[in-house]
C-alpha positions as CSV (number, residue, x, y, z in Angstrom):
1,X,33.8,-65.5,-154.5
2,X,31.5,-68.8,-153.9
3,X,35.3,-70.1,-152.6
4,X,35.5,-67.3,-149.6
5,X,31.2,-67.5,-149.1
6,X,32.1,-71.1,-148.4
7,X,34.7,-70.6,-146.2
8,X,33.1,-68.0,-144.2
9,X,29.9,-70.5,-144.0
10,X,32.5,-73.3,-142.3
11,X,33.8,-71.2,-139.9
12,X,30.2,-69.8,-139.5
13,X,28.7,-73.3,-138.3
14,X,32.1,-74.4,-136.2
15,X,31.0,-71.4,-134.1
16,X,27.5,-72.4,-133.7
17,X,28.7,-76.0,-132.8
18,X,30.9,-75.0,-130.3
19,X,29.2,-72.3,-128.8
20,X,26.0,-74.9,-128.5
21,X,28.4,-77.9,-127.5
22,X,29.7,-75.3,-124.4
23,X,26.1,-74.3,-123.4
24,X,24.7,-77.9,-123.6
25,X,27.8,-79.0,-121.2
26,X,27.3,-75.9,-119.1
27,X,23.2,-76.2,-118.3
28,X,23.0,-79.9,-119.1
29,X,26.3,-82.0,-118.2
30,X,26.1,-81.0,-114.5
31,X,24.8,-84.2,-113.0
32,X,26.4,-86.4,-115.2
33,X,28.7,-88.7,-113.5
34,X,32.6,-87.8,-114.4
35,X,31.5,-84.5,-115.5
36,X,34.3,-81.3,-114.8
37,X,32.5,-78.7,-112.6
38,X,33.5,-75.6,-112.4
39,X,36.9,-75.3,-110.8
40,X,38.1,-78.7,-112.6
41,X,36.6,-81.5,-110.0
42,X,34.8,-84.6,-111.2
43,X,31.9,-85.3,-109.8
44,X,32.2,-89.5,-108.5
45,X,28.3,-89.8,-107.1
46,X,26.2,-88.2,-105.2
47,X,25.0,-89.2,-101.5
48,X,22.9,-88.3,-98.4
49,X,24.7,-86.6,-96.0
50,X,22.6,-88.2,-92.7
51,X,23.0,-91.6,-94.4
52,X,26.1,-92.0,-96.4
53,X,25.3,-95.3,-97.8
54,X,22.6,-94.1,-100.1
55,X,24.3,-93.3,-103.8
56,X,22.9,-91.6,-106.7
57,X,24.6,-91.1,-110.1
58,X,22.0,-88.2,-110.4
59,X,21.4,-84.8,-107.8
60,X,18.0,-84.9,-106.1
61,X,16.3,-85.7,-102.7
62,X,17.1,-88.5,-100.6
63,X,13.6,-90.8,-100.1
64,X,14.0,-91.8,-96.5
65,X,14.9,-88.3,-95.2
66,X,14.2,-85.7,-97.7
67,X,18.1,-83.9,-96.8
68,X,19.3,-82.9,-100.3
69,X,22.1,-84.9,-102.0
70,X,25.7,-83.9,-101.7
71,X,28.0,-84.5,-104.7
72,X,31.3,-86.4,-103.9
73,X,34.4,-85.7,-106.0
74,X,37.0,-87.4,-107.3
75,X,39.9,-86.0,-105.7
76,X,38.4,-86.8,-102.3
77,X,37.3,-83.3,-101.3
78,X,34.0,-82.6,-99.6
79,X,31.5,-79.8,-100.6
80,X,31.2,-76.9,-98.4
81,X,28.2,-77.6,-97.3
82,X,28.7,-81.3,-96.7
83,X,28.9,-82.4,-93.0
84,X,31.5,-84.7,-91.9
85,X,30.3,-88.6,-91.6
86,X,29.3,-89.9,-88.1
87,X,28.8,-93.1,-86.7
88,X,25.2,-94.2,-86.4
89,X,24.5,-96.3,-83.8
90,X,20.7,-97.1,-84.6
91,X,17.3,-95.5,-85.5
92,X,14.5,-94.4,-83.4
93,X,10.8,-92.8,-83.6
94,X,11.7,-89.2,-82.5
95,X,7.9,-89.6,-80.6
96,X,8.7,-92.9,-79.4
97,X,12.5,-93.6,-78.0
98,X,11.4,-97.2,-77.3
99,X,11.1,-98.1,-81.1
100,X,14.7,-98.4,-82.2
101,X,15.8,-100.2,-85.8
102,X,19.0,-100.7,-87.2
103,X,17.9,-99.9,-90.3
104,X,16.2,-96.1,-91.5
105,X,12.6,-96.7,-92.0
106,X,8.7,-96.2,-90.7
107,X,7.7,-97.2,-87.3
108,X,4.4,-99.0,-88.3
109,X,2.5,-97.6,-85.1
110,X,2.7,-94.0,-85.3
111,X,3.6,-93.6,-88.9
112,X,6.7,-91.3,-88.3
113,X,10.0,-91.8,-89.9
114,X,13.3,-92.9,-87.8
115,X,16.0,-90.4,-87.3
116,X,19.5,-91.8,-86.5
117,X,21.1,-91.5,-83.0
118,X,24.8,-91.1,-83.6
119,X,27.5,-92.1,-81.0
120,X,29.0,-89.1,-79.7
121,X,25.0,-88.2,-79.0
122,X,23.8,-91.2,-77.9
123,X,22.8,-91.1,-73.8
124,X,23.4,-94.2,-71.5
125,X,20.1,-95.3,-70.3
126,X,21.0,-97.3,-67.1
127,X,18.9,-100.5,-66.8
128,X,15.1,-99.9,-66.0
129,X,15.5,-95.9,-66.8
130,X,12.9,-94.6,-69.7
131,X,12.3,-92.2,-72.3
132,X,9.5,-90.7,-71.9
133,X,9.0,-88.1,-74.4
134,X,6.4,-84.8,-73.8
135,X,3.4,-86.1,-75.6
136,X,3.8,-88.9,-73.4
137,X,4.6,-87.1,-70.4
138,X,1.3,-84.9,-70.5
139,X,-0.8,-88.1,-72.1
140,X,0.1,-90.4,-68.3
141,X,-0.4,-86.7,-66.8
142,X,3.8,-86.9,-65.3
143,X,3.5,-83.8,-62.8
144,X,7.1,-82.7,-61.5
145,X,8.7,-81.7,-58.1
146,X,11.9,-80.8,-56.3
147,X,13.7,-82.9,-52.6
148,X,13.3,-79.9,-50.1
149,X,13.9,-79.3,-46.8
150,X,10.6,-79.1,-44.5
151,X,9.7,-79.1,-41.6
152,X,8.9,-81.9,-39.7
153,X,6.0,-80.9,-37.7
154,X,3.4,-82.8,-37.8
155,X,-0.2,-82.8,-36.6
156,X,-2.8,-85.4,-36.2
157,X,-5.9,-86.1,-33.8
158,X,-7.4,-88.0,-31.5
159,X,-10.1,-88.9,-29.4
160,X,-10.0,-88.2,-25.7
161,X,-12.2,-88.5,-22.4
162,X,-12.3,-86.2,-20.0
163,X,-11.6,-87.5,-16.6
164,X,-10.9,-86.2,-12.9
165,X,-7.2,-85.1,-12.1
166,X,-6.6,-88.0,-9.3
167,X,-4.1,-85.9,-7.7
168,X,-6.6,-83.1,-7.4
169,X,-9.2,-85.6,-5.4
170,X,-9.6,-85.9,-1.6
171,X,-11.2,-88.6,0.2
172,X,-12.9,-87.8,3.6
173,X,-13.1,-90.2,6.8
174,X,-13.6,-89.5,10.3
175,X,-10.6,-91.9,11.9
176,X,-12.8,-92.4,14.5
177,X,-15.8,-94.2,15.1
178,X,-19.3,-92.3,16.2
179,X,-22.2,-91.2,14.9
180,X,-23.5,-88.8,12.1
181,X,-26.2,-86.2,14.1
182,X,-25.8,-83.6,10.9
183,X,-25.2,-83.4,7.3
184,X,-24.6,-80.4,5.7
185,X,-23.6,-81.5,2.2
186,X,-25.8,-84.0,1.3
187,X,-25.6,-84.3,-2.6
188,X,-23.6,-85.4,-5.2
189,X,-22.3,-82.8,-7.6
190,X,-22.3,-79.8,-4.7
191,X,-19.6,-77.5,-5.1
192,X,-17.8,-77.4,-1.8
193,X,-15.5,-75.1,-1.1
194,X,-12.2,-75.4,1.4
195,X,-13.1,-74.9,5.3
196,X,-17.1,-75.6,4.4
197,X,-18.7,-77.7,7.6
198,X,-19.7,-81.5,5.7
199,X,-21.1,-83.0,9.3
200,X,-21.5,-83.2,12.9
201,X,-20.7,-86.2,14.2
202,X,-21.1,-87.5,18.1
203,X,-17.8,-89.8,19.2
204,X,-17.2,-91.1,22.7
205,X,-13.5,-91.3,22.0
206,X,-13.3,-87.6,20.9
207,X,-15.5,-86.6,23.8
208,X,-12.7,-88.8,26.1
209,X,-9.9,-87.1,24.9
210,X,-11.1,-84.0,25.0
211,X,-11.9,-84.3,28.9
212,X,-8.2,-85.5,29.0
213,X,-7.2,-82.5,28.1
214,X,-9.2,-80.4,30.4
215,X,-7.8,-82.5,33.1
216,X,-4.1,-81.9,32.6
217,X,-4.9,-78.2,31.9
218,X,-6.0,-78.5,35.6
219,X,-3.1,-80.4,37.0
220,X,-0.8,-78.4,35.1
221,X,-2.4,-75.0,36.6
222,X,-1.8,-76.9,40.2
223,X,1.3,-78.6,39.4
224,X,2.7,-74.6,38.6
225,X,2.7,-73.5,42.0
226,X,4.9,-76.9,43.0
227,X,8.2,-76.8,43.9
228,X,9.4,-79.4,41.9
229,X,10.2,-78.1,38.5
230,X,9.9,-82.3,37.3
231,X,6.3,-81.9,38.0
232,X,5.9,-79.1,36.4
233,X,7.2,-80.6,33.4
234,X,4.8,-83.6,33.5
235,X,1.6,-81.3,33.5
236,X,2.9,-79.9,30.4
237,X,3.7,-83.0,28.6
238,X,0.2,-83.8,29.1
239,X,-1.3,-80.9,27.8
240,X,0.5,-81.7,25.0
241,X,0.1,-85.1,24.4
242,X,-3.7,-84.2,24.8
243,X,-3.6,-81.4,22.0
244,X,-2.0,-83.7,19.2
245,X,-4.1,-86.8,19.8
246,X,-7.1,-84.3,19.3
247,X,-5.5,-82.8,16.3
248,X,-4.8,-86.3,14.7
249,X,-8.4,-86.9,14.8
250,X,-8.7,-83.9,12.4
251,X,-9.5,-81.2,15.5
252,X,-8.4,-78.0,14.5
253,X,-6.8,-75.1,15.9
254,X,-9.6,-73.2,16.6
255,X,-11.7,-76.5,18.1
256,X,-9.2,-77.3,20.5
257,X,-8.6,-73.2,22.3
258,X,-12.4,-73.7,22.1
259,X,-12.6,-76.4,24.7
260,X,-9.1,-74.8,26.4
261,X,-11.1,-71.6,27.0
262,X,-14.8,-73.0,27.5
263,X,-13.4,-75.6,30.1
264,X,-15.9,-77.8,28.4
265,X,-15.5,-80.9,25.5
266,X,-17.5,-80.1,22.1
267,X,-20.3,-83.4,22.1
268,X,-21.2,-83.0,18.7
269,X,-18.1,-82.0,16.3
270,X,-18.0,-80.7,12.9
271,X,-16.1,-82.5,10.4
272,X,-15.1,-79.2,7.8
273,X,-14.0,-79.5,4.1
274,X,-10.0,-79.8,4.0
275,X,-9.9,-79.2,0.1
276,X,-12.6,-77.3,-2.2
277,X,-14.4,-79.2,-5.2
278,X,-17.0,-81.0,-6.3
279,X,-18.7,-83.9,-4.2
280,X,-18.3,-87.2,-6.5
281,X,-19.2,-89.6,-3.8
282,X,-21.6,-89.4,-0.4
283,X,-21.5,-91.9,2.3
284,X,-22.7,-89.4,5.3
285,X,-26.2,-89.7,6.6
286,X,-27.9,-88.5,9.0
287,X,-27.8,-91.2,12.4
288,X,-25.3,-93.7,10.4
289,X,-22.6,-95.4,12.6
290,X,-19.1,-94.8,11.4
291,X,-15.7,-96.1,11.8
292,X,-12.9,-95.1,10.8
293,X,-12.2,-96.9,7.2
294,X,-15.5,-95.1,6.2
295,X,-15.3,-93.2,3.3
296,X,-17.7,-90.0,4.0
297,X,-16.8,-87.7,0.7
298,X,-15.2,-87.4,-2.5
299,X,-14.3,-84.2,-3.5
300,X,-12.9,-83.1,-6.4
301,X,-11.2,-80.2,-7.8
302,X,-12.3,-79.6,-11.7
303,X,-10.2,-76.5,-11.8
304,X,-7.8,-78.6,-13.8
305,X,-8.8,-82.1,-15.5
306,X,-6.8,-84.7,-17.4
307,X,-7.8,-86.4,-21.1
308,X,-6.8,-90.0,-21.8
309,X,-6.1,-89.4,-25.2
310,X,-6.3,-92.6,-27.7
311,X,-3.2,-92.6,-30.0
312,X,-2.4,-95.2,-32.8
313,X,0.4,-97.4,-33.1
314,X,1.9,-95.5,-36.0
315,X,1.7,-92.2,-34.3
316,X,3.1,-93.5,-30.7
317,X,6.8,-93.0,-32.0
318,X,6.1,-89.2,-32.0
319,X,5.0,-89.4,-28.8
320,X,7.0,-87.5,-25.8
321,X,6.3,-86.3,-22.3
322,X,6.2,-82.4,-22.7
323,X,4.1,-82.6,-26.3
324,X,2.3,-79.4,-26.6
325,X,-1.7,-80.2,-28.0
326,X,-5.3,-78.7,-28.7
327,X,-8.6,-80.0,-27.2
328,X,-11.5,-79.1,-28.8
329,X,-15.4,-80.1,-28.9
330,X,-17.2,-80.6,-31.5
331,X,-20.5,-80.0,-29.3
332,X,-19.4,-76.4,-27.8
333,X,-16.9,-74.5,-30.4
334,X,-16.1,-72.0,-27.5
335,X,-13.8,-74.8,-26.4
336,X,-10.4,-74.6,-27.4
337,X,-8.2,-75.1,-24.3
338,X,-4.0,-75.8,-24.1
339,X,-3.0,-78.9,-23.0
340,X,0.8,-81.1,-22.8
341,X,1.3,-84.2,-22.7
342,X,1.6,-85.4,-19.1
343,X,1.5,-89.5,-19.0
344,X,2.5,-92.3,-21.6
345,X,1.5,-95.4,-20.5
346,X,3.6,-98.2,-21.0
347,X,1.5,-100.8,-22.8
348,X,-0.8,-100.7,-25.5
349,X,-4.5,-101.7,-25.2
350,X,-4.9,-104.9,-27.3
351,X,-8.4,-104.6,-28.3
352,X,-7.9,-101.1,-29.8
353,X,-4.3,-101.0,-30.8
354,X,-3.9,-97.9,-29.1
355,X,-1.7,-96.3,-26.9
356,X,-3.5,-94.1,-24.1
357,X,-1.9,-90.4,-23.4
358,X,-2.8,-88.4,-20.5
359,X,-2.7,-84.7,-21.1
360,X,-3.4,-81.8,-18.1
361,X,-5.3,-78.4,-19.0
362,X,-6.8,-76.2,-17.0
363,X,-10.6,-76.1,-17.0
364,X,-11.8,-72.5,-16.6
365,X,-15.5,-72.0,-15.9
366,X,-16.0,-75.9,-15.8
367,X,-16.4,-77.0,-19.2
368,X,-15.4,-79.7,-19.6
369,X,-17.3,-82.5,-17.4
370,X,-15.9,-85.6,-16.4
371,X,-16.6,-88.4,-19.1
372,X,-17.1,-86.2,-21.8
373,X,-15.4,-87.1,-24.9
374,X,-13.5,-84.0,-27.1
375,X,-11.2,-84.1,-30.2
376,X,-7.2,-83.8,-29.4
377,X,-5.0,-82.4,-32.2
378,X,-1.1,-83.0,-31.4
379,X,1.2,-81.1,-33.2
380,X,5.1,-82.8,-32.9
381,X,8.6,-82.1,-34.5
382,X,9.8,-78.9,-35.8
383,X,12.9,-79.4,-37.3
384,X,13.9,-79.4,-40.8
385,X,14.1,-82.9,-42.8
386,X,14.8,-84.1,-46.4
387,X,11.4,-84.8,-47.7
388,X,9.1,-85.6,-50.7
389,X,5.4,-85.2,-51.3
390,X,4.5,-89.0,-50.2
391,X,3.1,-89.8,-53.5
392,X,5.9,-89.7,-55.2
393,X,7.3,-92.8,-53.4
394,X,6.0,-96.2,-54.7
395,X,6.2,-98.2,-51.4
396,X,6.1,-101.9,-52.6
397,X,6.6,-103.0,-48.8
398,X,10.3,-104.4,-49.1
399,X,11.5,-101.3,-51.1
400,X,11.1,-97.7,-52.0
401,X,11.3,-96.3,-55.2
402,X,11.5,-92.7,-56.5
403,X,11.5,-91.6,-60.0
404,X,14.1,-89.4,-61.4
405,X,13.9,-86.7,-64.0
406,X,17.8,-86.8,-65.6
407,X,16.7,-84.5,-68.6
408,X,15.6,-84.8,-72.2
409,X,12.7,-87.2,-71.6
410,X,15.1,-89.5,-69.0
411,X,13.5,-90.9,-65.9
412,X,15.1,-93.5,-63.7
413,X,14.4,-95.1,-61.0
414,X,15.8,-94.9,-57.5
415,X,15.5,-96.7,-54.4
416,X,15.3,-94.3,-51.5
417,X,15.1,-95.4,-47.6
418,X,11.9,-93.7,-46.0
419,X,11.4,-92.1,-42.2
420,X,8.8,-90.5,-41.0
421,X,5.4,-89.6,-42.8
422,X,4.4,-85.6,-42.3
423,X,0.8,-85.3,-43.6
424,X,1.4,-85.1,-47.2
425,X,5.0,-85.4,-47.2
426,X,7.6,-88.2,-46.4
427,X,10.9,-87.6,-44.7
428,X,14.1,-89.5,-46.9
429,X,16.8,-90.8,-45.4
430,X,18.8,-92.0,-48.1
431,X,18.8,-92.1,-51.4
432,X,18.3,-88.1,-52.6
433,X,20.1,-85.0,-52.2
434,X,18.4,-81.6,-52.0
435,X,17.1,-79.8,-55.5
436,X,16.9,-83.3,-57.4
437,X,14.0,-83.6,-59.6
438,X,11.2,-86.3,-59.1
439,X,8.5,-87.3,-60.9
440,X,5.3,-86.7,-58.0
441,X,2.8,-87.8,-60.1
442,X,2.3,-90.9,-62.3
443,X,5.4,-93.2,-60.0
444,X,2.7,-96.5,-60.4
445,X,2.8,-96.1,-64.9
446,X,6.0,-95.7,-64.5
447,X,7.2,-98.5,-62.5
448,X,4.8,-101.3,-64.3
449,X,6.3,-100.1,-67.4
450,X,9.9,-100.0,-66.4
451,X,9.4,-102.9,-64.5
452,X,8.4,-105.0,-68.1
453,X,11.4,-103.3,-70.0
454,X,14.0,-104.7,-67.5
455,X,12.1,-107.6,-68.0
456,X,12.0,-107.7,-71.8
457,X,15.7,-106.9,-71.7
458,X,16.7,-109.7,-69.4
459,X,14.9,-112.3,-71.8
460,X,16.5,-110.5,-74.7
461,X,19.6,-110.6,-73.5
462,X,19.2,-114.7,-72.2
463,X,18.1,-115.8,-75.3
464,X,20.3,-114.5,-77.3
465,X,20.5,-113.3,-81.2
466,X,19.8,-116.2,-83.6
467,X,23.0,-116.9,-85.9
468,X,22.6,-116.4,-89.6
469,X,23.7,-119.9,-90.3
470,X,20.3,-121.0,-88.0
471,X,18.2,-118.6,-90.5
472,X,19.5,-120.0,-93.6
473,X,18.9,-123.8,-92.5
474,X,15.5,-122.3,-91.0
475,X,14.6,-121.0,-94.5
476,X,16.3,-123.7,-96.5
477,X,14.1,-126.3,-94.9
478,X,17.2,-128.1,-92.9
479,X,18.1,-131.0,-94.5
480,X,19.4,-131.5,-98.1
481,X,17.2,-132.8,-100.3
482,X,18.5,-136.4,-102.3
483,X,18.3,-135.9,-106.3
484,X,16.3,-138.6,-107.6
């Protein structure tokens, strides 16, 4: 009996033993290294999947990363949820792409830790081209934009003064010589109009010619009842002649059948307006002595006036006969009259820089008085051009330079080739195609810091890495040192 209790105790604790030797290996043995899991695979080590060369004999967390450890067995397998390894080019602040380390890690300056940047992800960032992430973006305040298609009218002002239309003027003289018995106009700024008597005047050559004529109309009137038909002719030639020297000396019509039918010359004859206007200059006085380069009147016709428009050497290329613009006065905001441009002249004046433009308008009710100074707005162009809001482009002088937005925080530079400037916009002839991305706002940061990467890089890349033998000798003091 105590033979079989025995025996039953024995077999009793061999249970216990193995049942507690199974459990401990179950719940305990998992992370030991060489222990069978469950499908018979040995456990070798255990590693972090985003940096495979950081071993543990023990699961847990990886330091530098926090990514959970992944076990690696012995028969080469790889967990399910392991990812396959990738080649790691180098580490980088994920709020900072300029920080890069070949090592994982801290950068010092913001306190973040380094992700890696593997090789079938990594971007080519062309020489002078940053990464500007968002933080950064909205800190410099980047604003973006698109290369459109505008159009290219333009419009800028100017200064003009009004003067008389010289074609529209008339100058008055007697062509002969006499004397002034009456003046009819006798101030400047009258308002003459066409047919108006200025001035009787007394001439003994007019007076002459006019008897001439009476006497052939005599001799032709006797000469008709002759036989001979070449006499006849001669009286009329007379008559003739007589009639168109009176009418070159500015006799009318009407004048002349008045002596014809009076049989008696005119002694004092009126001089009438030939053109309607306004008297700008007055030599006629009452007894003056003439002749016939005396200048008696000015008239001018304000109906339409001209504007010698000031333009500046940058605008003059926009410039063309035909160019539609606005005249305007600051002094009477009813003005607002239609003008073109009529005149370019061919030189500019050198102590303005400017190139004068004539322009013609019509002047209704007389508003505009000669001298008078009024604002010109031009308005050229019209057709559609490549363009960009003008501060986007860093003009340096010698080249022009446009950032581009690539994506992902990517801006590069770009030198364009610049027209034309349209107010807030600048036409682009080279260098951009329609729907690119720009950076508008911020071009000056960007280019001072590009600028100093290209030229940290060429210094980087002249100098050279130092060699490892140099470091050694560097830290080993250089020279051997003699045992004494």
């Amino acid at each position: 009996m105590k033979k079989s209790l025995r025996i039953i105790v024995i077999v009793f604790g061999l249970a216990v033993a193995f049942v507690a030797g199974h459990g401990y290996g179950r719940w305990y043995g998992k992370g030991t290294p060489g222990a069978a899991q469950k499908g018979g695979r040995k456990i070798l080590y255990y590693v972090d999947a985003m940096h495979p060369w950081y071993k543990s004999d023990k699961p847990g967390i990886a330091p530098d990363c926090g990514m959970k450890l992944e076990a690696v067995y012995a028969d080469g397998g790889a967990p399910a949820a392991a990812q396959p390894l990738r080649k790691i080019l180098h580490y980088r602040d994920p709020k900072n792409h300029q920080y890069t380390s070949d090592k994982p890690g801290i950068n010092p300056e913001t306190g973040s830790g380094l992700e890696p940047v593997y090789a079938e992800d990594a971007t080519v960032i062309p020489a002078g081209a940053l990464q500007v992430t968002p933080e950064r973006q909205q800190l410099i305040g980047l604003r973006f934009g698109q290369v459109s298609y505008e159009s290219s009218a333009q419009e800028f002002r100017s200064v003009g003064r009004v003067v008389v239309d010289e074609t529209r003027t008339t100058r008055i003289h007697a062509r002969v010589e006499g004397w002034i018995e009456r003046v009819n106009a006798d101030f400047v700024g009258q308002l003459i109009t066409k047919g108006q008597p200025l001035l009787t005047l007394y001439s003994p050559e007019l007076l002459a010619t006019q008897q001439e004529l009476l006497l052939a109309l005599q001799a032709r009137t006797i000469m008709s009842k002759s036989s001979l038909h070449e006499a006849r002719s001669n009286s009329d030639a007379l008559v003739e002649a007589a009639r168109r020297r009176l009418e070159l000396w500015n006799f009318d019509r009407g004048q002349i059948e008045t002596v014809e039918k009076s049989g008696k010359p005119i002694a004092s004859v009126t001089i009438f307006a030939p053109a309607g206007g306004f008297i700008t200059a007055r030599n006629a006085f009452p007894g003056q002595k003439i002749a016939p380069d005396t200048e008696l009147y000015a008239i001018a016709d304000l109906t339409k006036v001209w504007v010698m428009a000031d333009v500046f050497e940058s605008d003059a290329p926009s410039m063309s006969l035909g160019v539609q613009a606005i005249v305007t006065s600051s002094n009477d905001p009813a003005i607002r009259l239609q003008a073109r441009v009529s005149n370019i002249q061919p030189q500019v004046d050198p102590a303005t820089r400017t190139l004068k433009v004539r322009l013609e308008l019509n002047n209704p009710g007389y508003k505009l008085k000669p001298e008078m100074f009024v604002d010109v707005t031009f308005r050229v162009g019209g057709s559609k051009t490549l363009t960009v809001p003008s501060e986007a482009v860093l003009d340096t002088g010698a080249t022009q330079t446009v950032f581009m937005d690539r994506g992902n925080g990517l801006i590069e530079p770009r030198h364009v080739e610049i027209g034309r400037r349209f107010g807030d916009r600048i036409e682009i002839l080279r260098g951009l195609s329609k729907g690119e991305r720009i950076i508008v706002s911020g071009a000056f940061l960007l280019n001072s810091e590009s600028q100093l990467k290209s030229a940290m890089a060429g210094m980087s890349h002249d100098s050279g890495a130092p060699s490892p033998g140099a470091n050694a000798q560097k830290k080993g003091g250089g020279h051997d040192q003699p045992n004494h």
